[in-house]
C-alpha angles and dihedrals in degrees: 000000000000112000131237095243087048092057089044098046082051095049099045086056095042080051088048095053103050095048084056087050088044090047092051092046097055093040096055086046090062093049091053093038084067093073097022105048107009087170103055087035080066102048094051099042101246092176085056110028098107095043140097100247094041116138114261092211102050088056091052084053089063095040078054084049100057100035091064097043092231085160088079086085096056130108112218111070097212093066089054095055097056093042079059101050100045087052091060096034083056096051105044086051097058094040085052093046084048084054101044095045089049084051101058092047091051092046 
């Protein structure tokens, strides 16, 4: 039988992955958000998003972003498509850090 430190070691690097995924993804949408969407790559401080000092706020205006699908408006498809993929990125990486978290008090 499996034990319960060896379910939660595999899901903590299952979690891991995914939020690397998540964090490439994201990274490579604002690169591309600088041609695609100068506006929006302004509001939400592309240059300084990954930084220390970057404005809190400005990130929650591209989660906001995101959570209301308003890409879908957008032109280039390839935009579109990232947008896409970092939304569900982002949501399969906190369902799987509510799991994992549930996991380690019930174990």
């Amino acid at each position: 039988m499996i034990s319960g430190d060896t379910i939660l070691l595999v899901l903590m690097l299952i979690t891991s992955v995914n939020m690397a995924r998540y964090l490439t993804a994201l990274r490579s949408l604002i690169f591309i958000m600088r041609e695609a969407h100068p506006l929006l790559y302004q509001q939400v401080d592309g240059r300084g998003f990954f930084t220390t000092h970057g404005n809190m706020a400005k990130q929650v205006r591209l989660f906001h972003y995101l959570k209301s699908k308003e890409y879908h408006h957008h032109h280039d498809p390839v935009f579109i498509q990232k947008c896409d993929r970092v939304r569900e990125l982002f949501v399969l990486s906190c369902s799987l850090v509510g799991v994992s978290l549930l996991a380690a008090m019930l174990l």
